[in-house]
C-alpha positions in Angstrom: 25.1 -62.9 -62.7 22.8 -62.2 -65.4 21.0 -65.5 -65.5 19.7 -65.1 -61.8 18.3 -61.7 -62.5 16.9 -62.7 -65.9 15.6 -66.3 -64.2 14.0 -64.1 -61.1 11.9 -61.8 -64.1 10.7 -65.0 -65.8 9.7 -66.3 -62.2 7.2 -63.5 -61.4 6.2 -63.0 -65.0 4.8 -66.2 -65.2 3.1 -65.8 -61.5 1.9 -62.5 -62.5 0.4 -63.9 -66.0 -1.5 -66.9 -64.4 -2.5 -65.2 -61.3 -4.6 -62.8 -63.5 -6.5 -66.0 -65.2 -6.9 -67.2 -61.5 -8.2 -64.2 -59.9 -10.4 -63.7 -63.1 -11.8 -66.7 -63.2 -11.8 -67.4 -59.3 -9.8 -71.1 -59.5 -7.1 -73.2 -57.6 -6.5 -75.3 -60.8 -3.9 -72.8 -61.8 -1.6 -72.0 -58.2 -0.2 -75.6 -57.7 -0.3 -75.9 -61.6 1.8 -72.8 -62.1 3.9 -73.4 -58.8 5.5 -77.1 -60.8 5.4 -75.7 -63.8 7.5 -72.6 -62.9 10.3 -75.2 -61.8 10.3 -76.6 -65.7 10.4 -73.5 -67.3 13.0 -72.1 -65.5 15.0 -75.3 -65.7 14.8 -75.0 -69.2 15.5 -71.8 -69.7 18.8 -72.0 -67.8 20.1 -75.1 -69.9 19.2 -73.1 -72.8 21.7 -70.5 -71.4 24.7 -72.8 -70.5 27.8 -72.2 -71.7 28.4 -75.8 -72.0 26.0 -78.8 -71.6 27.3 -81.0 -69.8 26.0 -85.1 -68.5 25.6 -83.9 -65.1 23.7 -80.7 -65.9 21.5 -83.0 -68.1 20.8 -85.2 -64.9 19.9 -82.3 -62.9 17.9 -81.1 -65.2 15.4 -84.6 -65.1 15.7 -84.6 -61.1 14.5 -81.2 -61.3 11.5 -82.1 -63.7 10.5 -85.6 -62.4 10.0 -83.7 -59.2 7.9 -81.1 -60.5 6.2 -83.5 -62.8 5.2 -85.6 -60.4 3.9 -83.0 -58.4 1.7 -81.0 -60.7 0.3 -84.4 -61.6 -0.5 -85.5 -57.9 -1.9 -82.0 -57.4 -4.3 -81.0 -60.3 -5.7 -84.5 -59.8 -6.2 -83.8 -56.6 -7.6 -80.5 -56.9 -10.4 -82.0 -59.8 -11.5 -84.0 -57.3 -11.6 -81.0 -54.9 -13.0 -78.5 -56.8 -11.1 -76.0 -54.8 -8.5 -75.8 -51.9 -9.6 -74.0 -48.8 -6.3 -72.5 -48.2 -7.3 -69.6 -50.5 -10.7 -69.2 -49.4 -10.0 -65.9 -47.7 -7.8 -64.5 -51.0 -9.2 -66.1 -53.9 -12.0 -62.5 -54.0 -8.9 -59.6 -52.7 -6.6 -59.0 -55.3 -3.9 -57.6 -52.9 -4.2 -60.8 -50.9 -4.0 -62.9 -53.8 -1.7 -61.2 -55.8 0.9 -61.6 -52.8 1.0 -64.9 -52.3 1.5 -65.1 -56.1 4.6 -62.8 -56.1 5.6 -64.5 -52.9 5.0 -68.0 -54.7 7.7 -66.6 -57.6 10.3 -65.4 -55.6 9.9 -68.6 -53.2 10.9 -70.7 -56.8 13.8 -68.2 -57.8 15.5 -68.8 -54.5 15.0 -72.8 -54.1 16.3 -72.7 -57.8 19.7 -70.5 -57.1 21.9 -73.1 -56.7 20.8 -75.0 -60.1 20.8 -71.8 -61.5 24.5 -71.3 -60.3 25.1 -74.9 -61.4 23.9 -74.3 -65.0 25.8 -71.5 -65.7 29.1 -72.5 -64.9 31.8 -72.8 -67.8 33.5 -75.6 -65.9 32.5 -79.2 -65.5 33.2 -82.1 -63.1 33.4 -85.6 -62.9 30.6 -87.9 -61.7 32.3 -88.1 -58.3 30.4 -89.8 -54.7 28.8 -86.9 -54.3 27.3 -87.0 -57.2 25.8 -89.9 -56.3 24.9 -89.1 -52.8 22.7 -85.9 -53.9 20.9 -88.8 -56.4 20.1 -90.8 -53.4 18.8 -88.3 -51.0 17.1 -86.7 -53.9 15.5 -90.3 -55.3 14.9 -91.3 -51.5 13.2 -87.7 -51.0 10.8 -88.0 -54.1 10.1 -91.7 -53.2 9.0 -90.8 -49.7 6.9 -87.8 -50.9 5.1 -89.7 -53.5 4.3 -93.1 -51.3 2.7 -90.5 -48.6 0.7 -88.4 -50.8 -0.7 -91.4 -52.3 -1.7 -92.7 -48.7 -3.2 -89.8 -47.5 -4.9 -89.0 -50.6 -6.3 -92.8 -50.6 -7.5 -92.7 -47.0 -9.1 -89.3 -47.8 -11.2 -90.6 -51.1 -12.9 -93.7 -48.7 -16.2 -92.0 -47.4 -16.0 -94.1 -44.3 -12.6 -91.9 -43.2 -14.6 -88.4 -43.9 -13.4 -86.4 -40.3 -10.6 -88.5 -39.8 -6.8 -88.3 -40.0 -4.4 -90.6 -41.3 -2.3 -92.5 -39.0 -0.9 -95.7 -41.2 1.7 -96.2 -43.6 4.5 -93.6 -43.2 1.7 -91.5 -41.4 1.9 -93.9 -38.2 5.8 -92.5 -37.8 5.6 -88.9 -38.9 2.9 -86.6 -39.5 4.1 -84.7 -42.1 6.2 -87.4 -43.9 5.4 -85.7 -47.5 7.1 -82.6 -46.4 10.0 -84.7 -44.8 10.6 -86.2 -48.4 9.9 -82.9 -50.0 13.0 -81.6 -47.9 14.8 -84.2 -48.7 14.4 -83.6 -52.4 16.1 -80.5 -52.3 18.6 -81.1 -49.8 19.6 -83.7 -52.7 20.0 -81.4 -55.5 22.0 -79.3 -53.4 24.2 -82.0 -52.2 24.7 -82.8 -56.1 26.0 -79.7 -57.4 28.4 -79.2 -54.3 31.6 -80.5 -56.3 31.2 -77.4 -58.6 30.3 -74.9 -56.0 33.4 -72.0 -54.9 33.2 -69.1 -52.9 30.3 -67.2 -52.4 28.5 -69.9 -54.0 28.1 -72.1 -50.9 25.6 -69.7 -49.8 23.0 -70.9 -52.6 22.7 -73.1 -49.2 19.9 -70.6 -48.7 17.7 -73.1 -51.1 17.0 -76.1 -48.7 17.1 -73.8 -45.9 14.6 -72.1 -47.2 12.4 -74.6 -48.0 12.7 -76.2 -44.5 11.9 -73.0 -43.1 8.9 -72.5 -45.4 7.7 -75.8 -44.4 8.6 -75.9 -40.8 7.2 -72.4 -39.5 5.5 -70.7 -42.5 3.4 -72.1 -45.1 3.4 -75.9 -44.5 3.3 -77.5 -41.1 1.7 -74.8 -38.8 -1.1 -74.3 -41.1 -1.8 -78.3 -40.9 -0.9 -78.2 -37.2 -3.5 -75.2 -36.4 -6.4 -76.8 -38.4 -5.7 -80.1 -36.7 -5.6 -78.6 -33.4 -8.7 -77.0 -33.8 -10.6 -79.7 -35.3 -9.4 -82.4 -33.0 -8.8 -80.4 -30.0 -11.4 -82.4 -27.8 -10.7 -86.1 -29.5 -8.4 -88.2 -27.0 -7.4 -90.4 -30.1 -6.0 -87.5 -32.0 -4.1 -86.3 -29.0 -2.6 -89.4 -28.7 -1.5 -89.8 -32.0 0.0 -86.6 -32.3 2.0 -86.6 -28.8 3.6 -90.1 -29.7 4.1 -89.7 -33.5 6.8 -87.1 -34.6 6.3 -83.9 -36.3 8.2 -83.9 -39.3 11.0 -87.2 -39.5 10.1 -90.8 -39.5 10.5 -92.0 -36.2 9.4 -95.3 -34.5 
């Protein structure tokens, strides 16, 4: 379909356009930026291609950009106060390094966005149906999750008395990664939402919270964490404690 191929150039065209201001000027105010924003624009752009706008593809449409919103938001506030994320501290000066996880970062969007994609171009409608309803709940229940622990951990971080520390209170004492848990969630929601419309081949846009578990899981999220944390902590009882009795990923008592 032409929208995927046309919505997968626009992707890395806008990656490819910010990561040239980023590796000029040597920032992170742009990756997290560009990561939310690519999400809008692409949103956008297929509504502007629907053959028929429809109630439902206007309420996808806001799940898609209250999510994004609210992460650019809670990240370029975050990275002000930062000054810079240490994630890119061995790319930010290699263009081939940097330039990867850019196209990488563009074709990670495309493919979390397929089933929308799929969703907006569709000639046929449906009715607001339980399903409908369900993906809202996982989706709202996802982005409520996500927000309450970023704003925890990013509160315990700002107190100078915590500098060295982890966070182990509020949704923190019964996951350790309870953002990423809502983040899932989030998507497994829109997924769940567009179902009604989906035939055929289409079930495999599937592939978009699969992915995004799997990025999180085993690639670009959780080990990362898991590896500094291991390092840093590796001799504190406390820590080991925390992390043997708290789960990884879902809330659990």
């Amino acid at each position: 379909m032409e929208i995927l191929l046309y919505s997968l150039l626009l992707s890395l065209g806008i990656q490819i356009l910010f990561f040239i201001f980023a590796f000029l000027l040597k920032t992170d105010k742009l990756t997290d930026l560009t990561y939310g924003l690519t999400f809008i624009i692409l949103v956008f752009f297929a509504i502007t291609l629907s053959p028929m706008i429809t109630v439902n593809k206007i309420i996808l449409l806001a799940m898609i950009c209250l999510w994004a919103l609210r992460l650019i938001s809670y990240l370029f506030y975050r990275i002000n106060k930062m000054k810079k994320d240490t994630r890119f501290d061995e790319m930010r000066t290699d263009f081939l390094k940097f330039a990867r996880f850019w196209i990488f970062q563009g074709i990670s969007v495309w493919i979390i966005m397929l089933p929308s994609l799929i969703y907006f171009s569709q000639l046929k409608s449906h009715s607001f149906s339980i399903v409908s309803v369900l993906g809202i709940i996982i989706w709202f229940t996802g982005l409520l999750i996500e927000t309450i622990a970023d704003i925890q951990k990013f509160m315990f971080k700002s107190k100078p008395e915590n500098k060295g520390l982890w966070i182990e209170s509020g949704l923190w004492k019964y996951s350790r990664h309870p953002n990423y848990f809502g983040e899932i969630l989030c998507w497994v929601g829109v997924f769940t939402f567009i179902t009604p419309i989906l035939r055929n081949w289409e079930f495999l846009t599937v592939i978009s919270p699969l992915y995004i578990t799997t990025l999180l899981l085993f690639v670009s999220g959780i080990p990362i964490l898991e590896k500094r944390y291991n390092e840093r902590y590796k001799n504190n009882r406390d820590y080991q404690e925390y992390k043997n009795s708290t789960s990884l990923l879902i809330p659990l008592p």
